[in-house]
N, C-alpha and C positions, 0 to 999 in steps of 0.2 A: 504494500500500500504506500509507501514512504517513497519508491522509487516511481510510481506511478505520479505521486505530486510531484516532484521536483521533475519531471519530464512533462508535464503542463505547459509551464510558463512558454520553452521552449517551442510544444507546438503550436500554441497561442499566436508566438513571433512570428511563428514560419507562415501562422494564418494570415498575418495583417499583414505581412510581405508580399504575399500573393497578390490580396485583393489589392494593393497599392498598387502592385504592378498592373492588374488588372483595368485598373479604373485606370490610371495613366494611357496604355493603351486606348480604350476607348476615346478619351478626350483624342488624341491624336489623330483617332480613325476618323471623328466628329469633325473635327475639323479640316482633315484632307477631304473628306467628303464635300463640306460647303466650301472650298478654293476649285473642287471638280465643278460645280454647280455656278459659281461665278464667271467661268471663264469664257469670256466673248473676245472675237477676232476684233484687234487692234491692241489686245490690253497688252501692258509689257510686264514678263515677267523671268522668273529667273529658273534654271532646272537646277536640278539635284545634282547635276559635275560641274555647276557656275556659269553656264553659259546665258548669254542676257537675248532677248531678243522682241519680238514682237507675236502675236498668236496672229496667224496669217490663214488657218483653216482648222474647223475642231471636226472629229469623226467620233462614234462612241467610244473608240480605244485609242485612239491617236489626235495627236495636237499636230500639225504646221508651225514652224517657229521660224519667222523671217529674223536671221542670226546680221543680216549685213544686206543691204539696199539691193532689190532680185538676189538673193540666196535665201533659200526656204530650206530647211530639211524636216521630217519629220522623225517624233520621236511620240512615246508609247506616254498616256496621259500622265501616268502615276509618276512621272521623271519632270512634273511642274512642281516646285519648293515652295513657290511665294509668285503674288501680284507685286507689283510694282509701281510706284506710280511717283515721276523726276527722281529717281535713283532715291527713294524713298519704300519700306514695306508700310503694304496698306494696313496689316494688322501688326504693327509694332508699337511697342510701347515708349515709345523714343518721346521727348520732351515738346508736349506743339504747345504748351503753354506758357513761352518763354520771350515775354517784351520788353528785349533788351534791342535799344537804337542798334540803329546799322553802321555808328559812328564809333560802341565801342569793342565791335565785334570784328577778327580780323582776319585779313580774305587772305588766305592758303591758299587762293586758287587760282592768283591771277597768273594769265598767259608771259611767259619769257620765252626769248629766243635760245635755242639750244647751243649753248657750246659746241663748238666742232672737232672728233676724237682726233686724234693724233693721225690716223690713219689715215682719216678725212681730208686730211690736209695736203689740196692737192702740188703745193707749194715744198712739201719735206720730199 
């Protein structure tokens, strides 16, 4: 009887493990599910080995993904990760409540002219 309690708590653990994993999964499925259901040609989104592109045709098992201006390839639904929308995710929890001026926020991104490698140089 004594070994029988002290191996309780144990399968108690392994029980809420499960179900954790359990329920995790499903949220997961739930939600691949409604990103299958959202997905209309033009939206830009992203696949599951990073490639970015545009949805240029949907079939029930296949997407069209316009990868680069006329280049379409097709690839199988479940290989879409995320919508997109200005190099932003739609369902991200990223900060849009943030009104700070544009005076003191600082642009990383503005355009420079590339240096030219050594190689490059058609003068060496």
């Amino acid at each position: 009887m004594g070994d029988l309690v002290l191996f309780l708590p144990f399968l108690a653990l392994f029980g809420v493990i499960i179900y954790m994993q359990t329920r995790q999964r499903k949220k997961i499925q739930a939600r691949q599910t409604e990103l299958q259901a959202a997905l209309s040609v033009g939206a830009p989104i992203m696949l599951t080995c990073g490639l970015y592109g545009d949805v240029a045709g949907l079939d029930d098992t296949t997407v069209d993904v316009e990868i680069a201006p006329g280049v379409v390839a097709r690839f199988a639904r479940a290989a879409v990760l995320e919508m997109r929308t200005n190099d932003s995710v739609l369902d991200s929890d990223s900060d849009s409540d943030s009104d700070s001026d544009s005076d003191t926020t600082s642009d990383t991104t503005t355009s420079r002219p590339a240096k030219p490698l050594a190689h490059d140089d058609p003068s060496a």
